[in-house]
C-alpha positions in Angstrom: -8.0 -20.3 -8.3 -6.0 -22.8 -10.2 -2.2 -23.0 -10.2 0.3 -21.0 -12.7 0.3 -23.2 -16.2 4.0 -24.7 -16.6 5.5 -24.3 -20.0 4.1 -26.5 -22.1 0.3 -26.4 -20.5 1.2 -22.3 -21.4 2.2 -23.7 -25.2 -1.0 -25.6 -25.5 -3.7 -22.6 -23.7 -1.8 -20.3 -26.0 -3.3 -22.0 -28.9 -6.6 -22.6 -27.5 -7.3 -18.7 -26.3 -5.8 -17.9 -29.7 -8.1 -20.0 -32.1 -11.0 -19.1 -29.7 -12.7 -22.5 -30.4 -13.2 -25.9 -29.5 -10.0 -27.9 -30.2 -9.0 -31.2 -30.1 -5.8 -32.7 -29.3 -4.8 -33.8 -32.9 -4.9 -29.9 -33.8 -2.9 -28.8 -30.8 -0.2 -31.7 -31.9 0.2 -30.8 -34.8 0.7 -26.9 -34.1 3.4 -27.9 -31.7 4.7 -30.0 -33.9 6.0 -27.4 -35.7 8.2 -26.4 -33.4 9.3 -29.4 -30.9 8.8 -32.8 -31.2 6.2 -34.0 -28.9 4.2 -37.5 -28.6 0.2 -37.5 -28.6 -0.2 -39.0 -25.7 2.0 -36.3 -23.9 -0.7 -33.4 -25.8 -2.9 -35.7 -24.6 -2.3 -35.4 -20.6 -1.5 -32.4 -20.6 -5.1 -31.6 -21.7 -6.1 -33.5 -19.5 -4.6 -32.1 -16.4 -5.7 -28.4 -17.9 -9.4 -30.1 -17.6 -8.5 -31.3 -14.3 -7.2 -28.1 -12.8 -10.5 -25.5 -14.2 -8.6 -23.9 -17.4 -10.7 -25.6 -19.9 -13.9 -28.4 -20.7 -14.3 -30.6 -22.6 -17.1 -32.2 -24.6 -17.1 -35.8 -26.2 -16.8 -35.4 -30.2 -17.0 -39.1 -32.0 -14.2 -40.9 -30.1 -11.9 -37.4 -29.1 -13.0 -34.5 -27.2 -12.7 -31.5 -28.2 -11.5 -28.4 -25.3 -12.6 -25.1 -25.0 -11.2 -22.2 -22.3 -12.9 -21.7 -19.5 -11.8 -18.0 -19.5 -9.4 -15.7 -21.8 -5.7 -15.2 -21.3 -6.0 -11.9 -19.5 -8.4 -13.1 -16.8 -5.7 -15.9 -16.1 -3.0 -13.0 -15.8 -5.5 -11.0 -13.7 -5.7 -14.3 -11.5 -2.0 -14.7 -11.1 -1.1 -10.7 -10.1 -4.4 -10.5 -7.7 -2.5 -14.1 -6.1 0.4 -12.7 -6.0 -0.8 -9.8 -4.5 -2.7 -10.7 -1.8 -0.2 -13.0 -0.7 2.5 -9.8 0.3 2.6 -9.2 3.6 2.7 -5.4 2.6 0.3 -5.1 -0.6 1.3 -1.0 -1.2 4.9 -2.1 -1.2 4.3 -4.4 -3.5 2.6 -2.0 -5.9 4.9 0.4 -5.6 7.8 -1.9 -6.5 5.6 -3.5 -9.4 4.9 0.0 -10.8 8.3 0.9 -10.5 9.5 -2.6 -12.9 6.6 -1.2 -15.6 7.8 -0.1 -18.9 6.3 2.9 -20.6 3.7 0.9 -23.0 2.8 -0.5 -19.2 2.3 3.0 -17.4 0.0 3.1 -20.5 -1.6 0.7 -20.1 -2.3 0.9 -16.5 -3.3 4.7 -17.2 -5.9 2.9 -20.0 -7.2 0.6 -17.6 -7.7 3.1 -15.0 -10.0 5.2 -17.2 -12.1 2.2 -17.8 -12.4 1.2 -14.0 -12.4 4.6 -13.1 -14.4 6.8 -15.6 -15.2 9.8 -13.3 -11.5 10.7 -13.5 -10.7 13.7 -15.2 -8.2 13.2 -18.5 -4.4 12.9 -16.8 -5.5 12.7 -13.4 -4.2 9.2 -13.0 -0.7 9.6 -12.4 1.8 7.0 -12.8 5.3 6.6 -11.4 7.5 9.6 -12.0 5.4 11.5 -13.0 3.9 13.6 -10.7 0.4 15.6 -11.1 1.8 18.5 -8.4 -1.3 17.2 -6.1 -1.0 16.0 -2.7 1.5 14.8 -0.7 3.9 13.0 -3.1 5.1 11.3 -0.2 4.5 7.7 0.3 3.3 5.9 -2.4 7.1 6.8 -4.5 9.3 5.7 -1.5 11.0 2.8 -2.4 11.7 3.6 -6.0 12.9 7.1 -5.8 10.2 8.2 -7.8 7.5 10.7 -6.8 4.1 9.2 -7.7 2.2 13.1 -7.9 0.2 11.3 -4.5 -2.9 12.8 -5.8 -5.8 13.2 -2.9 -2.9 11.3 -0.4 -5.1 9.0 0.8 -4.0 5.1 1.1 -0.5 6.6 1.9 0.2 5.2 5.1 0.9 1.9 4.3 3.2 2.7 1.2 5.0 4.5 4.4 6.0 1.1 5.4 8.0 0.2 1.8 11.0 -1.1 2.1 14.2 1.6 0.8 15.1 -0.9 -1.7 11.3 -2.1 -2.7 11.3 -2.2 -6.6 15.0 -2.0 -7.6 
């Protein structure tokens, strides 16, 4: 997977996910332009390097090229929290502190997403920090944030159990 985008490589894939087409790097100047002042050549390499590291190709266009994304904004965040996950030495700890840093449009979200990945779940059976469904254990899963998760069937558990006390705050 390639590396987190530093600031301005972020500036410059914000602009190519949002206009969703094949840009060169007069258009992506310009943009910028409005709001710092940057050289060509500096637009330029960073391109470059974004070519270089996977985020997006390029094809030849006259005498420019013009770059495209590879893939859209929210597989790169999916990238960067599956990295970061798998890189804990306790992934459930990690969760449960992650969940317990999510706002309420986030617990939303995540119940959203869970609908889609999970369809066979009945409506409100995918319980999200504090906010417990009365089901299961409620043990676990909520230690480390204070919060009882609802647990629901209790299974995966055990290595929540293992969550540091002061996981998430």
């Amino acid at each position: 997977m390639p590396r987190q985008l530093g600031e301005l490589e972020d500036a410059v894939m914000t602009r190519v996910w949002q206009w969703n087409r094949p840009v060169t790097v007069r258009e992506v100047l310009e943009d910028l332009q409005q709001e710092r002042s940057i050289a060509y050549t500096t637009v330029m390499t960073v391109m470059d390097n974004l070519h270089q590291k996977g985020w997006v190709r390029r094809e030849v266009d006259g005498r420019a090229y013009r770059y495209t994304a590879v893939s859209t904004r929210a597989a790169y965040s999916a990238a960067l929290m599956n990295e970061a996950w798998s890189q804990s030495d306790n992934p459930a700890a990690a969760l449960v502190a992650f969940f317990g840093m999510m706002s309420a449009e986030q617990h939303d979200a995540l119940r959203d997403a869970m609908r889609i990945v999970l369809p066979t779940l009945p409506e409100g059976s995918v319980p999200v920090a504090g906010e417990g469904t009365g089901e299961g254990t409620g043990e676990g899963a909520g230690e480390g944030t204070g919060e009882d998760t609802g647990g629901g069937s209790g299974e995966g558990t055990e290595a929540a159990d293992d969550a540091e006390p002061d996981a998430g705050r």
